[in-house]
C-alpha positions as CSV (number, residue, x, y, z in Angstrom):
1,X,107.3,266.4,-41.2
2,X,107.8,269.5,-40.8
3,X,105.8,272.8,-41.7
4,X,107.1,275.4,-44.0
5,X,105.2,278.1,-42.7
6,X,105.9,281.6,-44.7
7,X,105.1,285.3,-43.6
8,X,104.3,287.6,-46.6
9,X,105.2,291.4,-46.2
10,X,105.4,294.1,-48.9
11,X,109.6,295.0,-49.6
12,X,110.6,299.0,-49.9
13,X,110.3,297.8,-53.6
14,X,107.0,296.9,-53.7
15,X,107.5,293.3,-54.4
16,X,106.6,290.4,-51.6
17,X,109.1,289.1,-49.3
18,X,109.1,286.1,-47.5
19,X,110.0,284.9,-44.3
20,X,111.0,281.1,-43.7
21,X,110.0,279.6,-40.5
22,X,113.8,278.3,-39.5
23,X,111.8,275.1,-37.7
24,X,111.6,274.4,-42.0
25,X,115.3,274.8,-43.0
26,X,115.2,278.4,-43.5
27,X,117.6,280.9,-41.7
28,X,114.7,283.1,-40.0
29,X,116.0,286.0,-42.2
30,X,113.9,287.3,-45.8
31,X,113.8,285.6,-48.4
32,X,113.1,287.5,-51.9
33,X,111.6,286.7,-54.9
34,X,113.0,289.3,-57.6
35,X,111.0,287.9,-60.7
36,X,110.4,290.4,-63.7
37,X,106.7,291.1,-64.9
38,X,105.7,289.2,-67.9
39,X,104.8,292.8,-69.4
40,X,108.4,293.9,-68.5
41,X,109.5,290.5,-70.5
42,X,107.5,290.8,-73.3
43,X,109.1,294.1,-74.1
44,X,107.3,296.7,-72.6
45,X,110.3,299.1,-71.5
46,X,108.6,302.0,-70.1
47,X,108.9,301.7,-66.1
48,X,112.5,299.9,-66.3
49,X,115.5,301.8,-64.4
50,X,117.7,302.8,-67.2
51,X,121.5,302.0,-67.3
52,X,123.3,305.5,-66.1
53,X,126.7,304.9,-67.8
54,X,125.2,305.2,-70.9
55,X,123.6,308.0,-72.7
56,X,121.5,305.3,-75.1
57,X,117.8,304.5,-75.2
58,X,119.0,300.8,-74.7
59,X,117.9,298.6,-71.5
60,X,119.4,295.8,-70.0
61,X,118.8,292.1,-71.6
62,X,116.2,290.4,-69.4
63,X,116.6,286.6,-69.4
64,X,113.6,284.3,-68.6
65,X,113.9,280.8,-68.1
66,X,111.1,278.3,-69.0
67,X,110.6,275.1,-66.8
68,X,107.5,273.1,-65.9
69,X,106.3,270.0,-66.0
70,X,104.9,268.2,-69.2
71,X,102.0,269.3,-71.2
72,X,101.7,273.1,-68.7
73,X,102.4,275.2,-71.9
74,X,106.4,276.0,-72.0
75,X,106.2,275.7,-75.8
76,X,103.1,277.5,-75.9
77,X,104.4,280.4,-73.8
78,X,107.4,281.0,-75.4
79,X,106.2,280.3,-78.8
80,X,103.7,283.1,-78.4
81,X,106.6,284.9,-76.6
82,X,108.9,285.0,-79.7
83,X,106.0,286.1,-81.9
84,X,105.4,289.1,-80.0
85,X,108.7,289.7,-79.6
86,X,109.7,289.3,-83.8
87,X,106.3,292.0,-84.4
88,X,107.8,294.4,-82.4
89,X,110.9,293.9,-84.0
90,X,113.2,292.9,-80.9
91,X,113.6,289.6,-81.8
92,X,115.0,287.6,-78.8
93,X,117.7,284.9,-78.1
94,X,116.4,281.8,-77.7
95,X,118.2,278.2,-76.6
96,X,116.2,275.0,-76.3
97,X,117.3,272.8,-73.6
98,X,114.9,269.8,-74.3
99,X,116.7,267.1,-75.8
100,X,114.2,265.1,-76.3
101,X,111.6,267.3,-78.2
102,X,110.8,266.3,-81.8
103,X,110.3,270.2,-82.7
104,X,110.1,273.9,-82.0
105,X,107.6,275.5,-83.1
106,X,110.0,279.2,-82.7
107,X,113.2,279.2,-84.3
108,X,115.7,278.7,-82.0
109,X,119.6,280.2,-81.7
110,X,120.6,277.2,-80.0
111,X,119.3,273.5,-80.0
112,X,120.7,271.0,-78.1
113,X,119.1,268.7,-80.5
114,X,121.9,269.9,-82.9
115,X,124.8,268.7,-80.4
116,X,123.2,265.6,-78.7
117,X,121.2,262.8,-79.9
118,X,119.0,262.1,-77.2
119,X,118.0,258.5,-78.0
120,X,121.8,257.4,-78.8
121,X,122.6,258.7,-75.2
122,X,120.0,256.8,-73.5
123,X,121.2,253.3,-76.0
124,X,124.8,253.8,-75.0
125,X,124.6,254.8,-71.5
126,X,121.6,252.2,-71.1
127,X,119.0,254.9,-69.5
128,X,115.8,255.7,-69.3
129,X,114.1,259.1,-70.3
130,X,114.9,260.9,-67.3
131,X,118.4,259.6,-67.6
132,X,118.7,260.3,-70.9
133,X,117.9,264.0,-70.6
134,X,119.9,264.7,-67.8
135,X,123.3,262.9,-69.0
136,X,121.8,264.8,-72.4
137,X,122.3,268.3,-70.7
138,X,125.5,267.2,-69.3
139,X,127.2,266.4,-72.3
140,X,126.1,269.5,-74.1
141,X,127.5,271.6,-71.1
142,X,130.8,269.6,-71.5
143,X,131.5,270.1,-75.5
């Protein structure tokens, strides 16, 4: 066992940067977290850098990806995501990745659901849940 000992020290950006120990697998050299604000996310524009190409009061799409384990609130999050994103009339792009959820409660651009039956996969390919999921995701990337 061995530890995975990090140094925390402020970037020229503000943000923390990481050091990992290389006794833990790391290469001794910073390691940097670049993760958005949820403020930023949730559409509050007002301290992000501007694209200088264009002469438009447009930013750049931000993309957040929702994982976690069961029951810690990804459908909760980004349900109350979409709805303050639809009141402040930028409604966002959404794609649901869980195969095997029996609804959204946020309308969604893309379902998997609509592409893969999760249950059928896990009959014909004689899986389990975790299985099924995972050969789900698969197949959708392949079609």
């Amino acid at each position: 066992f061995t530890s995975t000992r990090e140094i925390e020290r402020k970037s020229p950006c503000g943000r923390p940067d990481f050091k990992m120990d290389s006794l833990a697998g790391g290469s001794g050299g910073p390691v940097r977290f670049d993760i958005p604000d949820l403020v930023e996310a949730a559409g509050d524009t007002s301290n992000i850098p501007m694209d200088t190409t264009t002469t438009t009061d447009m930013t750049k799409p931000c993309c957040i990806i929702v994982l976690g384990m069961a029951g810690s609130g990804k459908t909760t999050f980004v349900q109350r995501l979409t709805s303050h994103l639809h009141s402040k009339g930028s409604p966002p792009y959404v794609v649901n990745l869980d195969p095997a959820c029996r609804e959204v409660p946020y309308p969604a651009n893309i379902d998997i659901r609509d592409t893969v039956n999760y249950k059928q996969v896990m009959k014909q390919y004689k899986l389990g849940p975790n299985g099924g999921i995972v050969t789900s995701l698969n197949l959708f990337a392949t079609k």
